[in-house]
N, C-alpha and C positions, 0 to 999 in steps of 0.2 A: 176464084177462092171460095165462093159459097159454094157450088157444085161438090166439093168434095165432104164438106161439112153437111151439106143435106143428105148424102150417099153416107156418112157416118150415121145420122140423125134417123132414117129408115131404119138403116141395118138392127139397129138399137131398136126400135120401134118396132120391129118386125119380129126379133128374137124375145119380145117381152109379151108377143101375141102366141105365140107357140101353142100349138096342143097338148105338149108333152104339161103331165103336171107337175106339180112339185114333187121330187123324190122321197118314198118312202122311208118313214123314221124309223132307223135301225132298234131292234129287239133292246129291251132293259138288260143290263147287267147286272148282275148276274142272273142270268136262266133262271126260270122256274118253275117246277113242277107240278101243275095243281094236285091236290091231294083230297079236294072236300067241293062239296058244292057251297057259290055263292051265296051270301049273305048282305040282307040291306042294310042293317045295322051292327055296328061293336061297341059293346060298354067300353068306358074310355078306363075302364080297369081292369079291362083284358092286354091294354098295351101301355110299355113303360118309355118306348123310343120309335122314333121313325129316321126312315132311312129314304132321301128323296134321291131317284133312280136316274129321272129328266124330267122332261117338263110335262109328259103326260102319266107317270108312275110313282106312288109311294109305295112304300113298306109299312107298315106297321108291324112292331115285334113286341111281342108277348114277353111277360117275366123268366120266371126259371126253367119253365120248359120250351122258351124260345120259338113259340107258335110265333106264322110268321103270315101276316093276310096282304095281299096283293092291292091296291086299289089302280087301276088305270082308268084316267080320266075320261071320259067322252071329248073332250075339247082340250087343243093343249094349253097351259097353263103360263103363259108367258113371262120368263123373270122366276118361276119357282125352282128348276136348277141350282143360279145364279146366286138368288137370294138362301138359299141354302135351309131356311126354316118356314114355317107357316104358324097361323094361329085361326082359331075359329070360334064360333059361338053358337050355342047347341042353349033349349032350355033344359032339356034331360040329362040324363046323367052316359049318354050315347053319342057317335057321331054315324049319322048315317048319309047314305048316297044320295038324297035330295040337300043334304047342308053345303056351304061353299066357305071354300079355306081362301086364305089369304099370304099370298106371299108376304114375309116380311125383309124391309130393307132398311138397311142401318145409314141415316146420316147425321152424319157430325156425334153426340151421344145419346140418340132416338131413334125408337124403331118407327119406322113410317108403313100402314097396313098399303099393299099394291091393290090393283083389281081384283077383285073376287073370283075365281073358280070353279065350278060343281063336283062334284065328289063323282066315285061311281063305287059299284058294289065292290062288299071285302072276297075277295078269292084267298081260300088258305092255300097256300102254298108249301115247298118245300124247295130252298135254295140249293143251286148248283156251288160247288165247291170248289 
């Protein structure tokens, strides 16, 4: 009876040593364009909404003319999908690629801040349609 469950136990143990690494995390939806070169900071009244892509991508969108800057994380941001919003804290009137956002998560009727983040630079973009 052990014999088989130790031949389970390897099997498992052996496919969790694999070389292969973790499969790459498919492109943001929707596509896009870059249109401008990076930037390390945006005034936070350059943008009136954010649009979160997964867990290593936001959007930031611009008011009436609907500028639209890219940020992809360096590291992925676990829970910020899910949690669906972020918050941050900046002393300027800017947020830039060295500040770290904050997934937030709603329990019971409080938002609770998750692990922190780091930012990465804004890429203007232009969305696929």
């Amino acid at each position: 009876m052990r014999t088989p469950v130790a031949l389970l136990l390897a099997t498992v143990a052996l496919a969790a040593c694999s070389q292969e690494g973790p499969g790459e995390t498919p492109p943001p939806e929707p596509a896009a364009e870059t249109t401008g070169a990076a930037v390390d900071c945006l005034s936070v009244t350059r943008f009136n909404t954010t649009r979160i892509r997964d867990d290593h991508t936001i959007d930031f969108i611009g008011g009436a003319g609907g500028q639209v800057w890219r940020v992809t994380l360096p590291n992925r941001c676990s829970g910020l999908k899910s949690a669906g919003t972020f918050t941050y804290e900046t002393s300027l009137s800017q947020l830039c690629r060295q500040d770290i956002i904050y997934p937030l998560q709603q329990i019971g009727n409080q938002w609770q801040r998750m692990g922190g983040c780091g930012m990465g630079p804004f890429v203007p973009v232009k969305l696929a349609k």
